[in-house]
N, C-alpha and C positions, 0 to 999 in steps of 0.2 A: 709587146711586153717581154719580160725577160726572166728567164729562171734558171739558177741555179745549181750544178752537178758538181759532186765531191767525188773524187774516183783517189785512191789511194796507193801506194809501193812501197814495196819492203827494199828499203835501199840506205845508204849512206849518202846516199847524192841530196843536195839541197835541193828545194824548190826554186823555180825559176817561170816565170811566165814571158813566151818569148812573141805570142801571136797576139796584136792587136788587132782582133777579129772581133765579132759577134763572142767570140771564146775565148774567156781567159782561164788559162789553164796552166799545170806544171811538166816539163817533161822530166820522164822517165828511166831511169835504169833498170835492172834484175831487181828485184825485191822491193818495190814500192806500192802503193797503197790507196786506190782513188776514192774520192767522195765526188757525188756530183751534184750540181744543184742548180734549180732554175729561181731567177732571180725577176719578178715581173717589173714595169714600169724605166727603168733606167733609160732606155734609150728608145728612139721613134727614128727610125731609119726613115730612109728612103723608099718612098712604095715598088720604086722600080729593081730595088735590089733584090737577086737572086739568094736565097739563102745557100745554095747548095753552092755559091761560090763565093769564094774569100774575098770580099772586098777590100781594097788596098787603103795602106794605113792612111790615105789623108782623105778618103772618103770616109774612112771611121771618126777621122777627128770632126767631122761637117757633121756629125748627125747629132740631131738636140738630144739633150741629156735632163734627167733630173735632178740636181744633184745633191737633193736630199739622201737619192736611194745611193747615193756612191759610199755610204756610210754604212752600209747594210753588206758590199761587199769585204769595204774594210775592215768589216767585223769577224766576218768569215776569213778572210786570210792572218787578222791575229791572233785569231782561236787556231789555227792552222800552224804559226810563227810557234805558239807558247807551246804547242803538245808535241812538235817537232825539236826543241830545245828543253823537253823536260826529261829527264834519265830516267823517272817514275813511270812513267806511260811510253807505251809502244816501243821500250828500246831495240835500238839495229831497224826499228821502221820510217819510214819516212814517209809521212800524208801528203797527198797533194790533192787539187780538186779543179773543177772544170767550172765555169760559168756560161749559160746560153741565154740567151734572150729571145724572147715568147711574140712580140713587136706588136702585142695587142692584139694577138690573133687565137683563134682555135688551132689553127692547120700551121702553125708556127709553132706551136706547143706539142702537139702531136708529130710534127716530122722533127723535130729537137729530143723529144723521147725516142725514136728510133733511131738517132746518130748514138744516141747511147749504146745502142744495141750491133751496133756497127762499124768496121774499120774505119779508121780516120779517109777522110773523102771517099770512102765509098757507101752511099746510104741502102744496104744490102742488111735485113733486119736479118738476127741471128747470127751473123757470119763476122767475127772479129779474133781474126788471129792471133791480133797481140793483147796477148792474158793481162799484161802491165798495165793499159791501158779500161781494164774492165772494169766499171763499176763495181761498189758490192753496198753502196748506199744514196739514197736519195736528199738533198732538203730544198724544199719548194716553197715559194709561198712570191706575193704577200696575200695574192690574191685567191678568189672562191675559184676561178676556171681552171688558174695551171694548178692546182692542186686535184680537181678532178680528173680534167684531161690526162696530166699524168698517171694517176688512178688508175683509168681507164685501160693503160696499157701495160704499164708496170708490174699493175699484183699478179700477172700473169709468172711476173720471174722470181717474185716472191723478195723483192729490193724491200728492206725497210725505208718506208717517206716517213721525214720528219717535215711537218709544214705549219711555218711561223706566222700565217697572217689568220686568215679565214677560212673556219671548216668548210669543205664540200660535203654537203650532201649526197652523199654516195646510195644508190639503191639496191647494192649487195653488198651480203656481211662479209665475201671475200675482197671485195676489195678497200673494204674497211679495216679488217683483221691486219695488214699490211703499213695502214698509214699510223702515225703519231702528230699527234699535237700536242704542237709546242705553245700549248692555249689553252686555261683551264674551260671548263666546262661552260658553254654561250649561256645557259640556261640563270647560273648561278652569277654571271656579269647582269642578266638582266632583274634578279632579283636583286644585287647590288645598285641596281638605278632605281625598281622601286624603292627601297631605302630610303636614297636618297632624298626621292619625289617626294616621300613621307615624312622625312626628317624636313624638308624647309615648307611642308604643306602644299606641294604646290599639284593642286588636281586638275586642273582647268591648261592642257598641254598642248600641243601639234608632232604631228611625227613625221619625220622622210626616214624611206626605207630604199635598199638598192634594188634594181628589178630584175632578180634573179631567184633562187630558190631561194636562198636564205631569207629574199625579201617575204616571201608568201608563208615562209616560216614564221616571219616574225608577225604577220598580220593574222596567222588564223591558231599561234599558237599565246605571245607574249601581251597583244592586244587584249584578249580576253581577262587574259592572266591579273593585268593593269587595272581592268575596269572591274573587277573582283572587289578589289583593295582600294575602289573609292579615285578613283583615276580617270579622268575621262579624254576625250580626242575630240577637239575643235577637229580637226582634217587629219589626214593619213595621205601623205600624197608617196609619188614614188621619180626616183630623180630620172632623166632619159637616158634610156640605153646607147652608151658609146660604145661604137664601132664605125668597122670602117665602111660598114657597107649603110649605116644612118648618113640622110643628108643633112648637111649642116644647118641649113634653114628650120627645119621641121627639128630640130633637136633644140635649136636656139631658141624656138619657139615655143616648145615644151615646159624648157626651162623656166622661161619668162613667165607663164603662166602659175609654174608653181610659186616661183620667187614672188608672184603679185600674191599670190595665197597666201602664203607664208607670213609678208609685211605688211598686209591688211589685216591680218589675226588679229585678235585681243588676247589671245597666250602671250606670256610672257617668255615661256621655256618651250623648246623644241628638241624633242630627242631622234637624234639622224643615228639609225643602224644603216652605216656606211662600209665602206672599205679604204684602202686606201688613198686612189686615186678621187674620192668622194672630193676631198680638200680643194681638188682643180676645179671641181663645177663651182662650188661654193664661192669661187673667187670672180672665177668667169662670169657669172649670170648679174653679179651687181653692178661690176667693170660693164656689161652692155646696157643698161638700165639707163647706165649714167649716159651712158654715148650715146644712147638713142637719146634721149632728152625725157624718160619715160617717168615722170613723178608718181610714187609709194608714199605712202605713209611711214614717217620714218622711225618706227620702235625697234629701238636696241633689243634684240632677242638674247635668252642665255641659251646657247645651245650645249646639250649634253651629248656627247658624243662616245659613241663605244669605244673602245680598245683596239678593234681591228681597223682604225681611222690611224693616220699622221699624216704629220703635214709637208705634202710634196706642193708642187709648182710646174708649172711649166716658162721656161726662159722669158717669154714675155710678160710673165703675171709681175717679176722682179720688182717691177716700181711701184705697184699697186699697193692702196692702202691694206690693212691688216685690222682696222679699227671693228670688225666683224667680230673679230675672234679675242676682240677684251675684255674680259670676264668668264670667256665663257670653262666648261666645266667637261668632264674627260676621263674618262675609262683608261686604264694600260696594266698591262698584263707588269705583273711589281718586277721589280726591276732592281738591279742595283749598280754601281759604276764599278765596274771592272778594272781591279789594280795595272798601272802602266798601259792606258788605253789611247787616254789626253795622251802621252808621252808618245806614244805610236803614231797617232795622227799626226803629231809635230814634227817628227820626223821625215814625215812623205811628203819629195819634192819629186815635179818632174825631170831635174837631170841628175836625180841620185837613186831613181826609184824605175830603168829604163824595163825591167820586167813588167812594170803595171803597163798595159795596153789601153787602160782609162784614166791614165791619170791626165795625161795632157789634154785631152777632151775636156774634162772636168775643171782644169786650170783655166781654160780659157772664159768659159761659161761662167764659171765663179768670181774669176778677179774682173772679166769684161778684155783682155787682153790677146793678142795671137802670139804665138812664137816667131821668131826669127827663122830662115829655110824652111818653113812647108809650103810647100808648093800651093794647099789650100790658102792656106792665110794670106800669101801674095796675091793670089790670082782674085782674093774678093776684098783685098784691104782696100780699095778705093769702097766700094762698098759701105765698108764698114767702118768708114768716117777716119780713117785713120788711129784705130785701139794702142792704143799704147804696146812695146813688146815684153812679155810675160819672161820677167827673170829667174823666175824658177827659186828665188827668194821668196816671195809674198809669203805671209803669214795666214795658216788658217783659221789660227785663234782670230782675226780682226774681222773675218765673213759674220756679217746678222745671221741671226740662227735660222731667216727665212733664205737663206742661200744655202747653208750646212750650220750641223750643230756640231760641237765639239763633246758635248755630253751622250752618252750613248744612249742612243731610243730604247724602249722596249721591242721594238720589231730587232733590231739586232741584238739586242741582251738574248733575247728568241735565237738569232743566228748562232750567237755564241755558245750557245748552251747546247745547241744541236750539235755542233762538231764535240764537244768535250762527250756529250753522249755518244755518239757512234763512234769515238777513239776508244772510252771507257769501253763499251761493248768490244771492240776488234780487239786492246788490252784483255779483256778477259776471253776471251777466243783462244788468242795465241801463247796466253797462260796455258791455255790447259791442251795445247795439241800435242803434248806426250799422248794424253790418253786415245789419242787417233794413227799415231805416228803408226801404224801398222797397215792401217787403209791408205794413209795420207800418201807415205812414201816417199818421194822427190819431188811432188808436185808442187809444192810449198802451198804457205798460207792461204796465199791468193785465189790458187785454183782450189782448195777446199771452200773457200765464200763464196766459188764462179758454180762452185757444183750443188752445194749447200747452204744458200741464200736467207732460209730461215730458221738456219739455227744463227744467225747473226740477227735477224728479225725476235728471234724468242730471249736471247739477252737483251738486247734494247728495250722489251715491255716489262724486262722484271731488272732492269739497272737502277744502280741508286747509288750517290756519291755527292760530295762537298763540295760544287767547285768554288773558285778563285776569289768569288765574291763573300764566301761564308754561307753560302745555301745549301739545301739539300735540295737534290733535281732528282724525281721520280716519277713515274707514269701512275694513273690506275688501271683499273683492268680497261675501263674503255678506252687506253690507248690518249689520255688526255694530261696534262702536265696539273702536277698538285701544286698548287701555288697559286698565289689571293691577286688582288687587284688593289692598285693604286690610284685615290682619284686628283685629278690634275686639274690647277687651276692655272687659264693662258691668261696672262700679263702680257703686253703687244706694247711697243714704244714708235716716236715719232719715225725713227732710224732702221723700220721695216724692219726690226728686230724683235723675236718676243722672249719670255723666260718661262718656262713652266717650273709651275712651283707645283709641290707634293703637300696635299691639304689635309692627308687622311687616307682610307681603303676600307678593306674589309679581306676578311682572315683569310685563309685555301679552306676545299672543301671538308677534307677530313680533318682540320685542325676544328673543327665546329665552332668556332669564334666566324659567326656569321654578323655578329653584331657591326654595323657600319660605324667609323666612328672618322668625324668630322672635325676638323678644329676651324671652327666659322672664324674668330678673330684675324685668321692669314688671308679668307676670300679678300680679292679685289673681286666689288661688282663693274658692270658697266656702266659706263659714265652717268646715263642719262635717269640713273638709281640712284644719285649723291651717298654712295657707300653704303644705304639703307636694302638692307635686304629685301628685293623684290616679291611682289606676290606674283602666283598665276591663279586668278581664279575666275571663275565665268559670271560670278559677281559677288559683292561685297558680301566678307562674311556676317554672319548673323549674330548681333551683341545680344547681351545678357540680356536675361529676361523677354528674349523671342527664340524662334524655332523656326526648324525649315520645313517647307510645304514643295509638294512636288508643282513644275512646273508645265502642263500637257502638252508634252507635244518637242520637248528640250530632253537634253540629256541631264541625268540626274546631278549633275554637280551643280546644274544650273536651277535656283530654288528661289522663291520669295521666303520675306520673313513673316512669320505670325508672335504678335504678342501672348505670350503664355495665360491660357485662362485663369482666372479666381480661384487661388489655393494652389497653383503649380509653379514652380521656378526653373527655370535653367542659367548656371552658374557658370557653364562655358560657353565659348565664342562658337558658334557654327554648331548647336546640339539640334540630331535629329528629331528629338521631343522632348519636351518639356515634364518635369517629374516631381510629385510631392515630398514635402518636407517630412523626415523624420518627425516620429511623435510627439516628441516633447521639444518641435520645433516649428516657428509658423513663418510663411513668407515675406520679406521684407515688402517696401512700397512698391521697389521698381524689380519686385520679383525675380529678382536676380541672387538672391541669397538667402539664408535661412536666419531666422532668429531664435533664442533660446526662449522657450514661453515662460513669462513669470509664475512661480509656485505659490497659489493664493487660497485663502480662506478667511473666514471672517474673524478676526484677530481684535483686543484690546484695543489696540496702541489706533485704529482706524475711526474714526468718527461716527460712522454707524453702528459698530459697535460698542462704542464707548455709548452713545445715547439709550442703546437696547438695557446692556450692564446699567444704568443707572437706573433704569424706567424699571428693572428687576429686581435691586432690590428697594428702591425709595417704597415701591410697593410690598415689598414684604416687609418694610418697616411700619407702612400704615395697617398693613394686616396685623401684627403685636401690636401696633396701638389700639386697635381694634379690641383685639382678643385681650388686652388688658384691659378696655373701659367696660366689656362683658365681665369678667374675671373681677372686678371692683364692683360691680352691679347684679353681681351674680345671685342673690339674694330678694330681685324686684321682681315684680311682677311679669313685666316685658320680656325679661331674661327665663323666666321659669316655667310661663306659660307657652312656649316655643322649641322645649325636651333641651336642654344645658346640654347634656354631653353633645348632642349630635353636631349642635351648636359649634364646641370646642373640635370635634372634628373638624368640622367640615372649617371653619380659621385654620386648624392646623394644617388640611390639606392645601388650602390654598398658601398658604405660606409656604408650601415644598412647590408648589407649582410656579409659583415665580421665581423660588432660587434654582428651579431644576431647568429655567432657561439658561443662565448662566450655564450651565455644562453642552450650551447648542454654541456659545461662544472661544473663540482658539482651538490650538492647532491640534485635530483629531488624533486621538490616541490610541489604543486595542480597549484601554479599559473606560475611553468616554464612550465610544463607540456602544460598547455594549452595556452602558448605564441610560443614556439619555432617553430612547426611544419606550425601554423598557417602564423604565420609572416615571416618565411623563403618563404614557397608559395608566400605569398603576393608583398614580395621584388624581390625575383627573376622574378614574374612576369611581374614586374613594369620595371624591367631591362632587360627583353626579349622583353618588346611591347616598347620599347624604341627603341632597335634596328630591330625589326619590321619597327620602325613608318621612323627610319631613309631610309631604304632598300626602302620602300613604296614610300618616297616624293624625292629621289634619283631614280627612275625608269619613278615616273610622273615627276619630272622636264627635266628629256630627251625626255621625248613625249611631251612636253606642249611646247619643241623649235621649233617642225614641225606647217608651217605654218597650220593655220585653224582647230590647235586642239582645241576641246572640254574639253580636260583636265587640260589646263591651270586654268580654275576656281576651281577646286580643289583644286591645287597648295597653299599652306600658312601653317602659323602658327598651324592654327586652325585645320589642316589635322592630325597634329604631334600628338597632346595633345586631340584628340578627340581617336588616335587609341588608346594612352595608359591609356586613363579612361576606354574605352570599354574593353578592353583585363583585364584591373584589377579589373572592378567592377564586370567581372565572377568568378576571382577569391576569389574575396571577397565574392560571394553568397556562392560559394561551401564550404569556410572556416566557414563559419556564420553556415551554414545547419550541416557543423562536427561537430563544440562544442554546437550546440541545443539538436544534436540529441544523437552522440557515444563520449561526449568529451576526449579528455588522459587525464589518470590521473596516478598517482605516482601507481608501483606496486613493486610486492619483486616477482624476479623469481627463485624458488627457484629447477628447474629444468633442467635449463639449463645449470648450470655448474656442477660437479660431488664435487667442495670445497667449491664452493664462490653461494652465496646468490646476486645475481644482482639486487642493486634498478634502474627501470628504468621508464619510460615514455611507460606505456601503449597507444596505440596509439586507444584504442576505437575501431575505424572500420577500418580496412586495409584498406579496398575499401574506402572511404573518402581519406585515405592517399593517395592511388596511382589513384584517379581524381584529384585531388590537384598535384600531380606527374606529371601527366599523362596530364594533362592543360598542366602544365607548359614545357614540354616535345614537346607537338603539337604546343606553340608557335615559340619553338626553330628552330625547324623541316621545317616550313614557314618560318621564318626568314631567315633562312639557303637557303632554295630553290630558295627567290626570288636575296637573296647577291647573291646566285650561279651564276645568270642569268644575273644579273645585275654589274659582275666583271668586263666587258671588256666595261661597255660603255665609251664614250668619255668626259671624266670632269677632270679636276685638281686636283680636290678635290672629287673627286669618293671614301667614301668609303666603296662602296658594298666587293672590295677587300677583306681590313680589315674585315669587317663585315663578310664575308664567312668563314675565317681563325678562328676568334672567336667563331663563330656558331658551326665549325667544332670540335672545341677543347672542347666547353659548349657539345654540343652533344656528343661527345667519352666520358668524365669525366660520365655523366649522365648516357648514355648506361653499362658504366661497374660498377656504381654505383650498379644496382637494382638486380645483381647478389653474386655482395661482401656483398653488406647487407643482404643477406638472408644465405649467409653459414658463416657471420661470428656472433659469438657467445660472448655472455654479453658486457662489456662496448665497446669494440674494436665495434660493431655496431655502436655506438656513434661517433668514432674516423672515422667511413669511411663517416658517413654523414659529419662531419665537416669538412674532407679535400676535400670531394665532393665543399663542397659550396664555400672553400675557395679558392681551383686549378680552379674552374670553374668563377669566379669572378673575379681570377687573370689574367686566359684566356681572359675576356671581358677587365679589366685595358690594361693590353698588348697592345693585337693588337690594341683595336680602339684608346688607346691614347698617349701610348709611340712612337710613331709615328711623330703625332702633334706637343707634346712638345722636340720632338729634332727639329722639324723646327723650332719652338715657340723660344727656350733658345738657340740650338747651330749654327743655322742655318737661321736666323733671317731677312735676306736679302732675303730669298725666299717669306719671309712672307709679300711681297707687293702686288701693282697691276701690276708696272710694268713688275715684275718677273711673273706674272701670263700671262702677256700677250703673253709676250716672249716664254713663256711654252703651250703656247693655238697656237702659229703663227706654 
């Protein structure tokens, strides 16, 4: 691996890189200015080569390269070009910087941190005579180890590290206090993927992680985190650890086992916390599948990948398909294109550019081509098929973007942005060295950063400035860059080429615009999705009108469906339970929606009630015909001997009791409410002590015939009309004491029917009801007893008879009244009190008068005294 050192000079002298080494670097004059930086992945030397000795340039040109990462130095030396050629920053300074490479080792990163600390070729830690050449800043990356490793050694000198790929885990705060990243906070990228995961629903996932601390980070911190928020993990596997001391077999094999994992899944989506060099397994492990002859099952995966992933290669992967990575979806630290960047690349040719020590390396590798005189390229061109020779024309714009991109990565916008910070820090340094110039002295600049390392470390955490692109770059206190995340969608074409497209993000930390925002119409999915937004789920979600049930012994995303019981719905796709309708709403058929309940009662315009209204008053018209053939006959015998007035009451009462059904019909009011129940009591009462009074003075006028009764003064008018004030003016208190105290009033039951909404006539107190009931019940009940007893006396015109018959029929009607009213439900209640009152009313017209009026009208000749006598002899 390879990392990166910026060392800088206070000079007029340009930069120039003269050593195509492991090091590219600038030399120096008096007054210049180093940055230094370890740069991982670029090149894979030779195992046999000595680091400690400069290998010659046509062994540098033999060693494979990546040459994605050669975009990453580029980056760093035009952020280097532009702050060197700006009057604004660092004037009379001149930047320059070092590059070392790490070769995928620990002890390569670690003896590369001590040549920092050391004269050129002599690796003697501490001891560097030439100030020019001294560090006074760090940037490392891409990866988790040279960022440690150097960690490790570094915060000892108090270097600020700026590191652009992936945080280390450091297990002290001093040598954390030291580094920067140039990477917002890991924590808030993975609450960015939940997001995501939430935004296309997809719960049912797979995860690779790399196997290192961050890996174990991400399994014992971000996993839980996941499965919180309805997320769950088909597998967690972890990719094999490359190194040089893994043997290849047992690594290949590792591999293969995940990748069988992986493409036998039923996830759809796979989220890899990777790093950078993640991309080469990805590529490799399918590449041997195939070549072993090894058959998977073949689902196109979406893989979500973090930010601290891009995509490198290794020289042989070049021809290999890319059709993995069609669709899939992508974390990157936001980014923007850097004005005159394309135009920089364009410019860089190997025989106009003989300062870069990588370029020809990279020429070769890229176009497939050797130079003309190197001694390498002769000695292996039979080899190498005869490559065409590389004119130092080729175009970089015409390389696929899986050989180099022309657009700049986030890991370099990363680069870039480091150097313009630690310029802007050393600018503001060497602003303000009047106020030292008394300590400082002769020493210049350099050696106050070689003496005072973190007062250049304490501006870099509190720097803040615009660069190039229109952004503001600033730290937080954790030493982490403020700034959001882009998520990327990769487009892959036949010609090994792909395009990342920019689909959407999510804000920076303190901007709190955490909201993700997606714009689905730009996704390409993978193919094997016909553009149809994919699911990942562990099984089909659950349609309306069901609900999910745990499954024992599976992980919770994985559920059967249960049909929602009688009276519950659910309205969405995948609802954990199922939930009743609003009040005044009841469940559709297939339970899946609510209905409005219709607003009902017993109305006109309906056919049962239209039948009741007629049957109420046809019969109060027969009652006035009645009480008019009494009223024309009022003067007979029939009529006379039977007390007239009580007579005229008790017609009048019943002709209020069949119009006072009529007010149990249409839409309840306040003031029907508190007329109907009252006034029924009242009337029926009036017509039960009527025939009370009658039964009464029908029992005393057969006692009052025996000589020297006492009860004859009883006997009269006044007997009649005294019982039926008494009898109704109780029930006129009990009605008074109902509407003072509990009165009915209009209510909406909206529980009683499972469709309908019933407006009815709350009745206030039950108990008021049924004493008002319950009176009028006890009167009957007497009435009844005494007709009973009183059927067989001796009178013409006896009619206890009748009156028992009537009694018997009011009482049966009533008795079965108080049990159909209480099981039968919404207006139908209405309907049995009104044929109560009207069968029971009928019962009284009946027997006590249809009797009379056929003597009265057809039989008329009875209706004297003679005939009376005759019927008494």
């Amino acid at each position: 691996m390879l990392w990166p050192q910026v060392i800088g000079n206070i000079s007029h002298s340009k930069c120039s890189i003269t050593e195509p080494l492991p090091i590219l670097h600038k030399q120096y004059q008096s007054g210049n200015i180093n940055i230094a930086g370890i740069i991982s992945q670029l090149y894979l030397f030779h195992m046999m080569m000595d680091f400690k000795t400069a290998p010659s340039s046509d062994l540098f040109e033999d060693s494979i390269i990546m040459t994605q990462i050669y975009q990453h130095i580029l980056a760093l030396a035009f952020a280097v070009e532009e702050i060197n050629t700006n009057p604004q920053i660092l004037p009379n300074v001149t930047l320059g910087f070092r590059i070392y490479n790490s070769q995928f080792t620990s002890k390569r990163i670690y003896h590369a941190s001590m040549e920092l600390l050391s004269s050129k070729d002599r690796l003697i830690p501490n001891y560097n005579c030439d100030i020019q050449k001294y560090p006074v800043a760090i940037v490392g990356g891409p990866d988790t180890d040279v960022c440690l490793h150097v960690a490790i050694i570094l915060h000892v000198y108090k270097f600020p590290q700026l590191t652009y790929g992936s945080a280390p885990m450091t297990h002290e705060d001093k040598q954390a206090g030291f580094y920067h990243q140039m990477f917002p906070n890991m924590d808030y990228q993975y609450k960015g993927i939940l997001l995501l995961l939430q935004h296309f629903m997809w719960t049912w996932i797979g995860a690779l992680c790399v196997n290192n601390d961050n890996g174990e980070k991400f399994v014992q911190n971000v996993v839980p985190m996941f499965s919180k928020s309805g997320i769950c993990f088909d597998f967690i596997e972890r990719f094999p650890l490359i190194s040089y001391s893994t043997d290849i077999l047992t690594m290949v094999k590792e591999g293969m086992k995940t990748y069988s994992i992986v493409m036998n899944s039923t996830v759809n989506s796979v989220l890899i916390q990777g790093e950078i060099e993640i991309m080469i397994i990805l590529r490799i492990v399918p590449a041997i599948s195939k070549f072993e002859g090894i058959v998977l099952q073949e689902n196109a995966k979406i893989w979500i990948m973090t930010a601290q992933m891009d995509f490198t290669s290794l020289p042989f992967q070049r021809w290999e398909d890319l059709d993995f990575l069609h669709g899939a979806l992508s974390f990157a630290v936001h980014s923007r294109e850097a004005l005159g960047f394309r135009e920089f690349l364009q410019m860089r040719k190997p025989n106009c550019n003989q300062e870069d020590g990588f370029i020809r390396v990279f020429w070769k590798e890229a176009f497939g081509c050797v130079f003309s005189g190197s001694m390498m390229d002769e000695k292996h061109n039979s080899v190498m098929d005869n490559l065409p020779i590389c004119t130092g024309e080729e175009k970089l714009e015409t390389l696929p973007a899986s050989v180099f991109e022309m657009d700049m990565t986030s890991h370099s916008y990363s680069i870039y942005n480091a150097v313009y910070i630690l310029a802007q820090a050393i600018h503001a340094v060497h602003s303000t060295t009047f106020k030292y110039r008394a300590r400082i002295g002769k020493r210049g600049l350099i050696e106050f950063l070689k003496l005072h390392p973190w007062k250049l470390n304490e501006i870099v955490r509190r720097i803040s400035f615009n660069n190039t692109a229109g952004e503001t770059i600033y730290f937080n206190q954790n030493g982490e860059l403020e700034i959001g995340f882009d998520v990327i969608n990769w487009v892959t074409f036949p010609n090994k080429s792909f395009l990342k497209v920019k689909i959407g993000g999510i804000g920076s930390v303190t901007s709190q615009d955490d909201i993700l925002v997606i714009h689905e119409e730009a996704i390409i999915w993978p193919s094997r999705f016909n553009q149809v937004q994919p699911l990942s789920l562990c099984n089909n979600y659950c349609s309306l009108g069901y609900a999910k049930t745990k499954i024992e012994g599976k992980p919770f995303c994985c559920y059967d469906c249960l049909h929602c019981p009688e009276g519950k719905i659910s309205n969405l796709i995948d609802m954990d339970d199922c939930f009743t309708c609003p009040e005044d709403q009841y469940p559709n058929k297939d339970q899946n929606s609510c209905l409005p309940k219709r607003l009902t009662f017993l109305t006109y315009e309906e056919s049962l009630g239209t039948i009741l209204a007629i049957c109420s008053l046809l019969s109060s018209f027969i009652v006035l015909l009645v009480l008019g053939v009494f009223i024309k006959y009022q003067d007979t015998p029939i009529v006379r001997a039977n007390n007239r007035n009580l007579t005229y009451i008790l017609l009048i009462s019943l002709l209020l009791s069949f119009l006072c059904a009529l007010l149990f019909i249409g839409k309840p009011h306040k003031v029907t409410c508190l007329l109907r129940q009252s006034i029924f009591g009242i009337i029926f009462s009036v017509a039960v002590s009527c025939m009370l009074a009658k039964t009464t003075i029908v029992i005393l006028a057969f006692m009052a015939t025996k000589p020297n009764s006492i009860v004859r003064k009883w006997v009269g008018k006044r007997l009649g009309i005294s019982i039926v004030f008494f009898c109704s003016f109780i029930q006129i208190i009990l009605c008074t004491v109902w509407l003072f105290t509990f009165p009915p009033f209009p209510d909406f039951n909206v529980h009683l029917m499972a469709k309908e909404i019933i407006l009815e006539c709350n009745e206030g107190s039950f108990i008021m009801f049924y004493c008002v009931l319950g009176f009028m019940g006890l009167l009957a009940l007497v009435s009844f007893t005494l007709a009973f007893f009183a059927r067989k006396l001796p009178d013409t015109f006896n009619e206890a008879k009748f009156i028992t018959f009537s009694m018997l029929i009011f009482c049966s009607v009533w008795l079965s009244f108080v049990p159909s009213y209480l099981t039968t439900r919404g207006k139908h209640m209405v309907t049995v009190e009104i044929f109560s009152i009207i069968t029971s009313s009928g019962g009284l017209l009946i027997c006590i008068f249809f009797p009379k009026c056929y003597i009265m009208i057809l039989r008329p000749e009875l209706n004297n005294k003679q005939s009376l006598k005759q019927r008494k002899n």
